[in-house]
mmCIF file of the N, C-alpha and C atoms, coordinates in Angstrom:
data_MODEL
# 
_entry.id   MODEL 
# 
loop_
_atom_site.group_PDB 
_atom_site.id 
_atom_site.type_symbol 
_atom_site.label_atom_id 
_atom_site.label_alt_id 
_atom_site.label_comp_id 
_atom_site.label_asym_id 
_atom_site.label_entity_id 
_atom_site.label_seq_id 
_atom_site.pdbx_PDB_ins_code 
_atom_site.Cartn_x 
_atom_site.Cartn_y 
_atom_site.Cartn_z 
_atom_site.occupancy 
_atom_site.B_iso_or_equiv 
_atom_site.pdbx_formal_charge 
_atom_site.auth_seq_id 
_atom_site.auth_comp_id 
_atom_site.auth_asym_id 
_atom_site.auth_atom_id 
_atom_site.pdbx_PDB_model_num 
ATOM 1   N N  . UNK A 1 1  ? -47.713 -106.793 -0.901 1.00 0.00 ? 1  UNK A N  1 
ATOM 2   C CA . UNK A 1 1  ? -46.651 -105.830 -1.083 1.00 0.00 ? 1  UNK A CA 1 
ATOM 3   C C  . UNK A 1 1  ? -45.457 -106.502 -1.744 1.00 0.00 ? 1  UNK A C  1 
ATOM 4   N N  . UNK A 1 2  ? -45.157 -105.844 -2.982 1.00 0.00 ? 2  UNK A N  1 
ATOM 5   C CA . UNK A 1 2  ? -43.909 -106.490 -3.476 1.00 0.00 ? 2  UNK A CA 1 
ATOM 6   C C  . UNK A 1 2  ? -42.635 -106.133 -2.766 1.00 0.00 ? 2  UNK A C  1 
ATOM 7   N N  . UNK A 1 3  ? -41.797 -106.621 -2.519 1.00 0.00 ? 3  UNK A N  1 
ATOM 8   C CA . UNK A 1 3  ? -40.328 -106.347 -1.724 1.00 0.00 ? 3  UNK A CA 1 
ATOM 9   C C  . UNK A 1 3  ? -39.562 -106.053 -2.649 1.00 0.00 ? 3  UNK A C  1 
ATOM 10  N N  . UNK A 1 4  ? -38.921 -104.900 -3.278 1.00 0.00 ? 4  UNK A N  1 
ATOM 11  C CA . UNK A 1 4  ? -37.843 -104.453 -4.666 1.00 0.00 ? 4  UNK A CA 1 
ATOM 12  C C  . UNK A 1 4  ? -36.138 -105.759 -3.933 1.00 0.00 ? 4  UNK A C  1 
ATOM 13  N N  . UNK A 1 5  ? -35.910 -105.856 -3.040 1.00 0.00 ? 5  UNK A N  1 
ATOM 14  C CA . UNK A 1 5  ? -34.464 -106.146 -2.645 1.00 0.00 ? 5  UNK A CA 1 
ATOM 15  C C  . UNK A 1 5  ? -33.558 -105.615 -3.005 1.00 0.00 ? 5  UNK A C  1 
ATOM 16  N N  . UNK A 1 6  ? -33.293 -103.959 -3.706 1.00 0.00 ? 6  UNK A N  1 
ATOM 17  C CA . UNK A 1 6  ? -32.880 -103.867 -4.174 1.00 0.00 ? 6  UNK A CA 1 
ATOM 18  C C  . UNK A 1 6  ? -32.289 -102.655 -3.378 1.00 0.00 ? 6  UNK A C  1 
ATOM 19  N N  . UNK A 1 7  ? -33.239 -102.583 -2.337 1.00 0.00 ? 7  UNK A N  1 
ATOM 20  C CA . UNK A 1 7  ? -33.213 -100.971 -1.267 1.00 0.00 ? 7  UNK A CA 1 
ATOM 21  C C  . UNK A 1 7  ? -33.535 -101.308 0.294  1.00 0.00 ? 7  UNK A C  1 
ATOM 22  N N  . UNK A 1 8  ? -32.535 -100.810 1.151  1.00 0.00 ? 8  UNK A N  1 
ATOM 23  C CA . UNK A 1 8  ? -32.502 -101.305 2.521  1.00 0.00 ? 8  UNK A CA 1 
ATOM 24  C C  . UNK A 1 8  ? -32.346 -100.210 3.127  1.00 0.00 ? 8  UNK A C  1 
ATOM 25  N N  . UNK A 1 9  ? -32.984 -99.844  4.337  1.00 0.00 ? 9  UNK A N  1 
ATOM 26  C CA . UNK A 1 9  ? -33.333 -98.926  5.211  1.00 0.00 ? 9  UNK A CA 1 
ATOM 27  C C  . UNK A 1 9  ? -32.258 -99.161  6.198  1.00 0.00 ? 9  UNK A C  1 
ATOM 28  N N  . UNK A 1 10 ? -31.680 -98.615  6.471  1.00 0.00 ? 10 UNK A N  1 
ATOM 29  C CA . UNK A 1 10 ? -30.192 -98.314  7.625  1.00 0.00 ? 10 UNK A CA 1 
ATOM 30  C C  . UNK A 1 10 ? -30.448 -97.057  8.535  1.00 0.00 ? 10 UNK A C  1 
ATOM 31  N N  . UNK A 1 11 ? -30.213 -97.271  9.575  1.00 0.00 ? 11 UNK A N  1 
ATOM 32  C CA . UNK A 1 11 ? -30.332 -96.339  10.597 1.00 0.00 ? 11 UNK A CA 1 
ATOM 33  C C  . UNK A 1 11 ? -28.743 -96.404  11.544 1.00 0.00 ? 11 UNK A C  1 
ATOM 34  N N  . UNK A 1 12 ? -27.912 -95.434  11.311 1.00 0.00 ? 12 UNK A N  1 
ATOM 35  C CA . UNK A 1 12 ? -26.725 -95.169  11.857 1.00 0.00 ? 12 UNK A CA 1 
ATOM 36  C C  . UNK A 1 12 ? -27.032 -94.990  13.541 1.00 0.00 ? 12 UNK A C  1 
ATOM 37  N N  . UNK A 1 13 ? -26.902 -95.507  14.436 1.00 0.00 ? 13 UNK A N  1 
ATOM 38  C CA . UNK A 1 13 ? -27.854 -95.472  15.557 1.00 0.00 ? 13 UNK A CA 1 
ATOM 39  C C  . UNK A 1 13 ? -26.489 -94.274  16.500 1.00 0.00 ? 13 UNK A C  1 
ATOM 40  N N  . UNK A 1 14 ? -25.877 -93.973  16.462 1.00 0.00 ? 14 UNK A N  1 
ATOM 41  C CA . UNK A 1 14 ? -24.483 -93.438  16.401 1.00 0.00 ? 14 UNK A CA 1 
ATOM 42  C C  . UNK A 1 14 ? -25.008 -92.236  16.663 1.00 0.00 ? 14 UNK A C  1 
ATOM 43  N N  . UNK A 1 15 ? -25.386 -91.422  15.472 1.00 0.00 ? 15 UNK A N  1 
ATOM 44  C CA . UNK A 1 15 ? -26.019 -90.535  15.141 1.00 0.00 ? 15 UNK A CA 1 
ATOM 45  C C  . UNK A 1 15 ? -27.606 -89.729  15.128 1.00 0.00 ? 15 UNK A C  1 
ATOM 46  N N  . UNK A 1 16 ? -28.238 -91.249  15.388 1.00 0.00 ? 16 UNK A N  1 
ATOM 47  C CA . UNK A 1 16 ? -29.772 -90.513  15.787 1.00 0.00 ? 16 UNK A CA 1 
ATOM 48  C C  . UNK A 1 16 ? -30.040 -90.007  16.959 1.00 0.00 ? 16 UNK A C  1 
ATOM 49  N N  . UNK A 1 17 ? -30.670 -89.336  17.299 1.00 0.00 ? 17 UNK A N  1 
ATOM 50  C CA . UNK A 1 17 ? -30.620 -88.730  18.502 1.00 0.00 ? 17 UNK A CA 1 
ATOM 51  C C  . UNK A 1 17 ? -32.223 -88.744  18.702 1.00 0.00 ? 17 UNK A C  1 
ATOM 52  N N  . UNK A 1 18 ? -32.894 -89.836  18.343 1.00 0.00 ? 18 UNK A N  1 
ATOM 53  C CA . UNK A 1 18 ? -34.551 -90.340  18.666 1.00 0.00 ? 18 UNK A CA 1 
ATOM 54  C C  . UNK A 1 18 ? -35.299 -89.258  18.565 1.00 0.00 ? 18 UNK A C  1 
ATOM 55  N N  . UNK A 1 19 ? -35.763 -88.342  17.875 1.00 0.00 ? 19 UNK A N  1 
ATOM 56  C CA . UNK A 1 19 ? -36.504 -87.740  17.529 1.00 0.00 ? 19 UNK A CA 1 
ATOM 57  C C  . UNK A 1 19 ? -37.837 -88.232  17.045 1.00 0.00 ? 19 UNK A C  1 
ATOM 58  N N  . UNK A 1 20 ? -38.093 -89.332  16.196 1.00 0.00 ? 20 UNK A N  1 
ATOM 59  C CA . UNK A 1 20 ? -39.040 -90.557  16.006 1.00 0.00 ? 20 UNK A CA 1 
ATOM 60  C C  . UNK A 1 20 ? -39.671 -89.769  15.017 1.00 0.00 ? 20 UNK A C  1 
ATOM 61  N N  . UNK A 1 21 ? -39.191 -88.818  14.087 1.00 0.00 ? 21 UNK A N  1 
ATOM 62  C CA . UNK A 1 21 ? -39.426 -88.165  12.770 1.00 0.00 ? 21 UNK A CA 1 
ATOM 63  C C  . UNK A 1 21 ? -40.036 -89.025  11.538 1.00 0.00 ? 21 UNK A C  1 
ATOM 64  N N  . UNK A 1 22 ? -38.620 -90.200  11.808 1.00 0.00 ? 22 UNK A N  1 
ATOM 65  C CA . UNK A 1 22 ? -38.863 -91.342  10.097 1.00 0.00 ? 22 UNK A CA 1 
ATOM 66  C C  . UNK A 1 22 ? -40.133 -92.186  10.830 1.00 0.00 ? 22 UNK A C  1 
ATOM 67  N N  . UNK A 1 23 ? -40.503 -92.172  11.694 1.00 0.00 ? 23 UNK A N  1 
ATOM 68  C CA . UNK A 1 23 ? -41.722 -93.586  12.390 1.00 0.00 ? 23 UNK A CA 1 
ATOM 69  C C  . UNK A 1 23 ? -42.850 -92.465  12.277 1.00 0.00 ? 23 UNK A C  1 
ATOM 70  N N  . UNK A 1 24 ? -42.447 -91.203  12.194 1.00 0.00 ? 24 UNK A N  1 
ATOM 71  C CA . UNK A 1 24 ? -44.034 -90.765  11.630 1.00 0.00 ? 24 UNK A CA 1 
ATOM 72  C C  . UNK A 1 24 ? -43.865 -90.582  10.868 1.00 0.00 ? 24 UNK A C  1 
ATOM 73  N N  . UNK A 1 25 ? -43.396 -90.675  9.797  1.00 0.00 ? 25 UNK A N  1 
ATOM 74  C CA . UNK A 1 25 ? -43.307 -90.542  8.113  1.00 0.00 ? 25 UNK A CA 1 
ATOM 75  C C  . UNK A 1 25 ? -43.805 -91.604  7.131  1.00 0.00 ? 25 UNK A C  1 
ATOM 76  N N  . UNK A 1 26 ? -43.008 -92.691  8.592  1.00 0.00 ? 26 UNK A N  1 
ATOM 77  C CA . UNK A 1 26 ? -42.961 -94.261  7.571  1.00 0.00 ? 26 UNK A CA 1 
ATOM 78  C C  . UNK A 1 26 ? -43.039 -94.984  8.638  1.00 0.00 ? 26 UNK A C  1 
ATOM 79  N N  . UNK A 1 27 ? -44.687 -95.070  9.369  1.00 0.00 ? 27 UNK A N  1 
ATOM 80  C CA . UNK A 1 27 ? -44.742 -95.775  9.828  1.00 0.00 ? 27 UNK A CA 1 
ATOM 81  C C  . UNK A 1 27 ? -44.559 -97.590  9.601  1.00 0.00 ? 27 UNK A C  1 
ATOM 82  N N  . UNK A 1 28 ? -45.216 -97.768  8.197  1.00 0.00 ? 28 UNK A N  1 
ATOM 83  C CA . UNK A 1 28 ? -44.903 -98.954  7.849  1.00 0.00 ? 28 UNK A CA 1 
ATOM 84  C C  . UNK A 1 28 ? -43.870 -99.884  8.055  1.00 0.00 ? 28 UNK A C  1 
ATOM 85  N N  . UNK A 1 29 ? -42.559 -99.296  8.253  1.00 0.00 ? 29 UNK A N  1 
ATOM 86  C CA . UNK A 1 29 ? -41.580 -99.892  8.251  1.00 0.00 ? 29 UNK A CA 1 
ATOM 87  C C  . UNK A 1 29 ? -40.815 -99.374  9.973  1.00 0.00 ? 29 UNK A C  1 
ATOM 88  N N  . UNK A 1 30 ? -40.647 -98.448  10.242 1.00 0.00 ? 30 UNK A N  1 
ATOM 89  C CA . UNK A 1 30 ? -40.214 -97.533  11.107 1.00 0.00 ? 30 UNK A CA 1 
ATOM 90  C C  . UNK A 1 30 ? -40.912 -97.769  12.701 1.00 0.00 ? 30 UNK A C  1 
ATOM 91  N N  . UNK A 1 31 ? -40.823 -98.109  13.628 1.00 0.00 ? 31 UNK A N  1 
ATOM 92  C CA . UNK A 1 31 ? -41.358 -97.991  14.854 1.00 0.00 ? 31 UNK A CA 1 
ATOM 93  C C  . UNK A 1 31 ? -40.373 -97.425  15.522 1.00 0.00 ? 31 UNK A C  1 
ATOM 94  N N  . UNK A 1 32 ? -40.690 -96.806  16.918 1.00 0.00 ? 32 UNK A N  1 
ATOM 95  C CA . UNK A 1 32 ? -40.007 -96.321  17.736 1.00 0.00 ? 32 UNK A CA 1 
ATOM 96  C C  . UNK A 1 32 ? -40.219 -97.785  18.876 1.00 0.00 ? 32 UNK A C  1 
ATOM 97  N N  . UNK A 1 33 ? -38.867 -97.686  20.084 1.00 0.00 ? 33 UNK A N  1 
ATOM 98  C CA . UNK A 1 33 ? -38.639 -98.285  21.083 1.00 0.00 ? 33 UNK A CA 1 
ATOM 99  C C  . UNK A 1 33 ? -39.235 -97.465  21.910 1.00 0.00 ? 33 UNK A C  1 
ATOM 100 N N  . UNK A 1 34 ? -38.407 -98.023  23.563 1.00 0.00 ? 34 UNK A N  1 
ATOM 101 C CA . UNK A 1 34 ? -39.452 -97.496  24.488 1.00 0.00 ? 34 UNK A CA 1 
ATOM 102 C C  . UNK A 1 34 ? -38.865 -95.753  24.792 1.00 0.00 ? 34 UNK A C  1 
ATOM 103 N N  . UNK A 1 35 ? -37.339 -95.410  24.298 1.00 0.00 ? 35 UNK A N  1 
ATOM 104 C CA . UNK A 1 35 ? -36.896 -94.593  24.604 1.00 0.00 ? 35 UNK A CA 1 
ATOM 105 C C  . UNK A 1 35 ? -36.546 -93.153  23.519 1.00 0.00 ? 35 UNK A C  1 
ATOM 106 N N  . UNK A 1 36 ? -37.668 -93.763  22.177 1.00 0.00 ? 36 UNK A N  1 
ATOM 107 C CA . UNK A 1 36 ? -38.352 -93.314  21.316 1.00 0.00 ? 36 UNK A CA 1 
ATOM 108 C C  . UNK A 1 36 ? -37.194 -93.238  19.525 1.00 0.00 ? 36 UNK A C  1 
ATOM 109 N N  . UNK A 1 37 ? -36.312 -94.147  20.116 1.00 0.00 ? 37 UNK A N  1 
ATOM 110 C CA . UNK A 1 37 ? -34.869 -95.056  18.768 1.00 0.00 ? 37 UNK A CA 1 
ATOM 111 C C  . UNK A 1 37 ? -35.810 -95.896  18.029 1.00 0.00 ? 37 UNK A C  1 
ATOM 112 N N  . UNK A 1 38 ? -35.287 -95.542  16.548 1.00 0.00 ? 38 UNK A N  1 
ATOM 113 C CA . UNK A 1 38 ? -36.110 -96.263  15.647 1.00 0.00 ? 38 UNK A CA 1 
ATOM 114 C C  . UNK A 1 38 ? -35.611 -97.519  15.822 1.00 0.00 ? 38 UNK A C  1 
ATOM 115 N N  . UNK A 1 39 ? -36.466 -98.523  15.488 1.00 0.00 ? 39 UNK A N  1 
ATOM 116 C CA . UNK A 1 39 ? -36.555 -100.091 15.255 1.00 0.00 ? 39 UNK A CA 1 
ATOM 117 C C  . UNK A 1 39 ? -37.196 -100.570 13.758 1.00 0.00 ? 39 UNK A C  1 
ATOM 118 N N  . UNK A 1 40 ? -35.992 -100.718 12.762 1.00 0.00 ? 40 UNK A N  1 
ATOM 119 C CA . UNK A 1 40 ? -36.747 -101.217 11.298 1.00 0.00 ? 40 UNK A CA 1 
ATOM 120 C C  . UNK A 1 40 ? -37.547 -102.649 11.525 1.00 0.00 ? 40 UNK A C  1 
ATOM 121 N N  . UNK A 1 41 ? -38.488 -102.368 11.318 1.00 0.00 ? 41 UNK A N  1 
ATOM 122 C CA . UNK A 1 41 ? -39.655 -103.718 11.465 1.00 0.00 ? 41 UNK A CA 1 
ATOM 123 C C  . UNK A 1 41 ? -39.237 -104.394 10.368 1.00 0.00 ? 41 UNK A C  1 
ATOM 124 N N  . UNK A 1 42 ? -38.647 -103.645 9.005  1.00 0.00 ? 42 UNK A N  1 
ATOM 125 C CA . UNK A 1 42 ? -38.723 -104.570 7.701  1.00 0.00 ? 42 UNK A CA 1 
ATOM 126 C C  . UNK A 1 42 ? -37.555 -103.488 7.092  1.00 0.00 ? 42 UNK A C  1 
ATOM 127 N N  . UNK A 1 43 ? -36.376 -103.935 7.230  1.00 0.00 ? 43 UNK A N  1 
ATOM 128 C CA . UNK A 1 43 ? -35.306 -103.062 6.490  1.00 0.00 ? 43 UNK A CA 1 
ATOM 129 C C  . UNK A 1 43 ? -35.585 -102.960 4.899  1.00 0.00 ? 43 UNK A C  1 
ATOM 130 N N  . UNK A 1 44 ? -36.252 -103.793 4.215  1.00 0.00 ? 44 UNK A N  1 
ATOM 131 C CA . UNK A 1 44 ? -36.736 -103.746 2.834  1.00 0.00 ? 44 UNK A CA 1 
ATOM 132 C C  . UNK A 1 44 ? -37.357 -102.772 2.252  1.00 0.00 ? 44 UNK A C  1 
ATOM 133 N N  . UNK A 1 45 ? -37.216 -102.504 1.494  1.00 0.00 ? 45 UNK A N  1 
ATOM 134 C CA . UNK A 1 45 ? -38.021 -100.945 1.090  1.00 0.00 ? 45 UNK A CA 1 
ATOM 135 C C  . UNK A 1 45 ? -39.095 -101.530 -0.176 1.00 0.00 ? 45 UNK A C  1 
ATOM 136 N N  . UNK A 1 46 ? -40.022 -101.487 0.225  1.00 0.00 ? 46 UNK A N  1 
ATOM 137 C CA . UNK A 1 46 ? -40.972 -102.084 -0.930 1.00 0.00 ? 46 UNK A CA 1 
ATOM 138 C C  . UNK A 1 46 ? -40.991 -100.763 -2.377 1.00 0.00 ? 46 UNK A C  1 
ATOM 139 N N  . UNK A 1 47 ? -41.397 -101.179 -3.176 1.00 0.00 ? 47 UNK A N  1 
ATOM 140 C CA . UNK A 1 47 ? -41.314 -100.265 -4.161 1.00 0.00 ? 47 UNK A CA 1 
ATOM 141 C C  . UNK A 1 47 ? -42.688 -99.072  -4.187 1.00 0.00 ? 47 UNK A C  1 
ATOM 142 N N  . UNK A 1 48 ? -43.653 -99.733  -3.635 1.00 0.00 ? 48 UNK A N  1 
ATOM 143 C CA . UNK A 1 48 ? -44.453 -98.998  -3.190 1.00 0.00 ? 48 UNK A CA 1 
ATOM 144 C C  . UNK A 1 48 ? -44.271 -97.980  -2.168 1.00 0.00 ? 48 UNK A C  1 
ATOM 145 N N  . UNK A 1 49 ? -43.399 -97.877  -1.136 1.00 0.00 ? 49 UNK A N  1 
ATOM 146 C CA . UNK A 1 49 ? -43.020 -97.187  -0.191 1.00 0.00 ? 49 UNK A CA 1 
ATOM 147 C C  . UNK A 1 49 ? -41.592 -96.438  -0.238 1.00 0.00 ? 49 UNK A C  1 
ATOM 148 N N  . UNK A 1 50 ? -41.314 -96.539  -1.820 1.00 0.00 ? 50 UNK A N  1 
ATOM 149 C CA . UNK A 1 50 ? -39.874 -95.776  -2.050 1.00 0.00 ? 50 UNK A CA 1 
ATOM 150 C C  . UNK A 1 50 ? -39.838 -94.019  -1.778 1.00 0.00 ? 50 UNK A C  1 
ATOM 151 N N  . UNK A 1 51 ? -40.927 -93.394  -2.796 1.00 0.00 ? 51 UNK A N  1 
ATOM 152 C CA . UNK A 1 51 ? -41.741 -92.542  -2.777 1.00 0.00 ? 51 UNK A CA 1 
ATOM 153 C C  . UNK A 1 51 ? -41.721 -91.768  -0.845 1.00 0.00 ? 51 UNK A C  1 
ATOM 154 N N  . UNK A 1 52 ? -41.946 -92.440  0.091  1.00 0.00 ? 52 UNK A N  1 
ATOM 155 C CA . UNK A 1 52 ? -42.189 -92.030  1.522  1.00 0.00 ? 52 UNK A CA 1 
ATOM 156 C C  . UNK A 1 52 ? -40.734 -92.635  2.324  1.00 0.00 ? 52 UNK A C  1 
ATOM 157 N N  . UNK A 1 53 ? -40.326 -93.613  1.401  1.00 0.00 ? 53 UNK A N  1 
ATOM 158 C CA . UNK A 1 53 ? -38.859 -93.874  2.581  1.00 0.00 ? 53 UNK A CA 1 
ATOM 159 C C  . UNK A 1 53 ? -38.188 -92.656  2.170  1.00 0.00 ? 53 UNK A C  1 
ATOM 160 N N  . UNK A 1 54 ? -38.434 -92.110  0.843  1.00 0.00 ? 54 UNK A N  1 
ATOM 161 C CA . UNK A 1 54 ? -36.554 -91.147  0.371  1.00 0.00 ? 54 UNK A CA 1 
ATOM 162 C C  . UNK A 1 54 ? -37.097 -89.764  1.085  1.00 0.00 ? 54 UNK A C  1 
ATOM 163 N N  . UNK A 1 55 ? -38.763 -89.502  1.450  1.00 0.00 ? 55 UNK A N  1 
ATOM 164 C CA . UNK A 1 55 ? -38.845 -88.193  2.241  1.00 0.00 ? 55 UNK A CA 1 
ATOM 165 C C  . UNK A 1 55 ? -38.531 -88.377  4.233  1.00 0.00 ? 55 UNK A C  1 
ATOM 166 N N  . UNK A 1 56 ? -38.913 -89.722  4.008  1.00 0.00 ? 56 UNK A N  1 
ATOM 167 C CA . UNK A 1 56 ? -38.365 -90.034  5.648  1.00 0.00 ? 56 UNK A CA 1 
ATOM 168 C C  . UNK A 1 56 ? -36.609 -89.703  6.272  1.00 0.00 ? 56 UNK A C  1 
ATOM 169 N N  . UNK A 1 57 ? -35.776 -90.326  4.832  1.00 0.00 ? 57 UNK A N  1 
ATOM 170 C CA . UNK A 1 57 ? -34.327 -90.228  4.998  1.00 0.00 ? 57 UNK A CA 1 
ATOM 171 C C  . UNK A 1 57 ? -34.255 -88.853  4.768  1.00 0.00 ? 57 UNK A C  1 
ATOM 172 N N  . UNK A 1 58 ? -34.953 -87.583  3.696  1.00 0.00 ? 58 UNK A N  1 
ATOM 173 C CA . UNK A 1 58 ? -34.535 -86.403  3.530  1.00 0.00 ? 58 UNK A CA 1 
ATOM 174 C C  . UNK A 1 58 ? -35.013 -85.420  4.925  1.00 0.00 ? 58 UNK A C  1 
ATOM 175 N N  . UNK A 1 59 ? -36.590 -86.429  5.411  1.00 0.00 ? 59 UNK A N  1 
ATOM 176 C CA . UNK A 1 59 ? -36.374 -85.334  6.989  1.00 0.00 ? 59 UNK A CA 1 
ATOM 177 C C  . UNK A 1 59 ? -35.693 -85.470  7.503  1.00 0.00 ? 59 UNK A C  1 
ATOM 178 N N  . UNK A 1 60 ? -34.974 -86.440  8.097  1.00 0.00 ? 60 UNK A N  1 
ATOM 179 C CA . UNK A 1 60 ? -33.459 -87.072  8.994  1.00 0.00 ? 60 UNK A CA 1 
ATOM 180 C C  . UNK A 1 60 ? -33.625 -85.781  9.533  1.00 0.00 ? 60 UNK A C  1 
ATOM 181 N N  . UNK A 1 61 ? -33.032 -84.748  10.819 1.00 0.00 ? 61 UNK A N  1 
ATOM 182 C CA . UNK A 1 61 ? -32.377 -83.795  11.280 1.00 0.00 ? 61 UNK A CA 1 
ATOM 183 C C  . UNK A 1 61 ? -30.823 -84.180  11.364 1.00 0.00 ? 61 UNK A C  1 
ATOM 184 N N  . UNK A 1 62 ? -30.232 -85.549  11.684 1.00 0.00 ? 62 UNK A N  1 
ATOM 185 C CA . UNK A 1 62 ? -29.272 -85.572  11.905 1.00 0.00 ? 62 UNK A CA 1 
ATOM 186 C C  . UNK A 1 62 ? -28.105 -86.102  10.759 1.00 0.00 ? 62 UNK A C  1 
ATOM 187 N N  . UNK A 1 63 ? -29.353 -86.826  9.704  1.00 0.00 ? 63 UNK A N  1 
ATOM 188 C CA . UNK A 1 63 ? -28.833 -88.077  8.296  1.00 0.00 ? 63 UNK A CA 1 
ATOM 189 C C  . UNK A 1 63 ? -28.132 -89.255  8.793  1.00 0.00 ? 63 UNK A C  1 
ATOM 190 N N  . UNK A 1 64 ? -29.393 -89.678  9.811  1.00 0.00 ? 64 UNK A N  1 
ATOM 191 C CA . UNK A 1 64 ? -29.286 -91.159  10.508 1.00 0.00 ? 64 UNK A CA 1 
ATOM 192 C C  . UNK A 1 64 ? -29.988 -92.390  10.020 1.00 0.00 ? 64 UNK A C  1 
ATOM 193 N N  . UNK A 1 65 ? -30.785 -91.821  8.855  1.00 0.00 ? 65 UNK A N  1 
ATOM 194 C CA . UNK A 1 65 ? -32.046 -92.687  7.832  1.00 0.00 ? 65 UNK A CA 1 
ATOM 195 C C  . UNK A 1 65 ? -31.194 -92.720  6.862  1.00 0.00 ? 65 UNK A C  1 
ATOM 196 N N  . UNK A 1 66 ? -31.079 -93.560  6.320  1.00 0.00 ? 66 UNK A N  1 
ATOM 197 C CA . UNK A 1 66 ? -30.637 -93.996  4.918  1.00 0.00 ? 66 UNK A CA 1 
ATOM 198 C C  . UNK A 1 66 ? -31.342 -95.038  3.891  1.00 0.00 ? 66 UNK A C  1 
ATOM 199 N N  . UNK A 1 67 ? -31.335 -95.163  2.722  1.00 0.00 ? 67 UNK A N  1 
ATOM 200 C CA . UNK A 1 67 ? -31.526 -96.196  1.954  1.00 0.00 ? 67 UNK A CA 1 
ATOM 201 C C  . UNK A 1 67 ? -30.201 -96.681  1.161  1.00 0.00 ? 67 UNK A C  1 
ATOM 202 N N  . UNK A 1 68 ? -30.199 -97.923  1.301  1.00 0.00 ? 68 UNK A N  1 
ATOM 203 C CA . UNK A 1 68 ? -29.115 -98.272  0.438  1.00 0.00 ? 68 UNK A CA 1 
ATOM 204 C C  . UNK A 1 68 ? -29.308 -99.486  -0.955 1.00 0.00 ? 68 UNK A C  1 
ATOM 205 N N  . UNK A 1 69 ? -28.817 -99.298  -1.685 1.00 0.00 ? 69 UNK A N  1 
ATOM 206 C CA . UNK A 1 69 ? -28.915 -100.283 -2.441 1.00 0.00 ? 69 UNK A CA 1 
ATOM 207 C C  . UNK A 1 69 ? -28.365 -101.097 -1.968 1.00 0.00 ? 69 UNK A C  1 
ATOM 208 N N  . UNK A 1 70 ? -28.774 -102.565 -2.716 1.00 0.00 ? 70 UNK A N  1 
ATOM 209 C CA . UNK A 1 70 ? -27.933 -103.627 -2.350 1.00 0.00 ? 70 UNK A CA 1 
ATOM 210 C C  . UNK A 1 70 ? -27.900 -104.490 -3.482 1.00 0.00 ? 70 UNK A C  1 
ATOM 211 N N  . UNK A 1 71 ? -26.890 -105.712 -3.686 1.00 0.00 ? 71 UNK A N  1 
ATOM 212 C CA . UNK A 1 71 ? -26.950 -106.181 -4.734 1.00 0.00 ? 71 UNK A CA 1 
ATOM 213 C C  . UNK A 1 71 ? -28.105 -107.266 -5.144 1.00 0.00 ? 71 UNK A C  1 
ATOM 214 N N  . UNK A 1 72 ? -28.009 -107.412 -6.254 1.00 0.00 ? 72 UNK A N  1 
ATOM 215 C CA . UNK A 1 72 ? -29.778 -108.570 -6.153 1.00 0.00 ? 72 UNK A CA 1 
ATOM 216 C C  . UNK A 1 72 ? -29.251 -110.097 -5.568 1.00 0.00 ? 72 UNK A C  1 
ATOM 217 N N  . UNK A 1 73 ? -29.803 -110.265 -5.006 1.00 0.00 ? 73 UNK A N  1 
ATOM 218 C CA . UNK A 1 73 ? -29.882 -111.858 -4.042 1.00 0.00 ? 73 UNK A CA 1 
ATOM 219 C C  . UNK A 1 73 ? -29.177 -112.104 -2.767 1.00 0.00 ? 73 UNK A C  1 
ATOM 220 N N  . UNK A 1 74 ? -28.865 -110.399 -2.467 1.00 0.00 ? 74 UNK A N  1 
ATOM 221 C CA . UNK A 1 74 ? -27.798 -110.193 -0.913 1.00 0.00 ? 74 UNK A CA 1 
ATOM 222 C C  . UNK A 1 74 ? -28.460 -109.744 0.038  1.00 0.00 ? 74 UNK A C  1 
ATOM 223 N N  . UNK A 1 75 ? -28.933 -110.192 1.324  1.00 0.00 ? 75 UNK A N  1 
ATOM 224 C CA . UNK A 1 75 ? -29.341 -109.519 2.350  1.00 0.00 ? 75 UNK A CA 1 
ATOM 225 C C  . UNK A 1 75 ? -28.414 -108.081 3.096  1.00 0.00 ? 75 UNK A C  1 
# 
């Protein structure tokens, strides 16, 4: 899997209210805890999985999924 670095998965934890929507969307990246709050396994958004992260952030109910750019060589 190539890693783009160019796109990072953010979860406003503030605002989610654990529904565990984006961890069935995108599982790849997305797991739920024990109290069903996402946990990014890999905040990286591979380029292969851009396609399923931007429908994971558009199911959001609350717009607690995000992608963000970032600059090239910045965590």
């Amino acid at each position: 899997m190539a890693v783009s670095g160019h796109r990072r998965l953010t979860v406003d934890r503030i605002a989610c209210d654990g529904r565990g929507l984006c961890a069935e969307l995108l599982p790849e990246l997305v797991v739920l805890d024990e109290w069903g709050y996402p946990i990014l396994v890999r905040p990286d958004v591979p380029d292969e999985l851009l396609s399923e992260a931007r429908r994971a952030v558009a199911a959001c109910p609350v717009l607690a999924l995000r992608i963000e750019r970032t600059r090239p060589g910045r965590t």
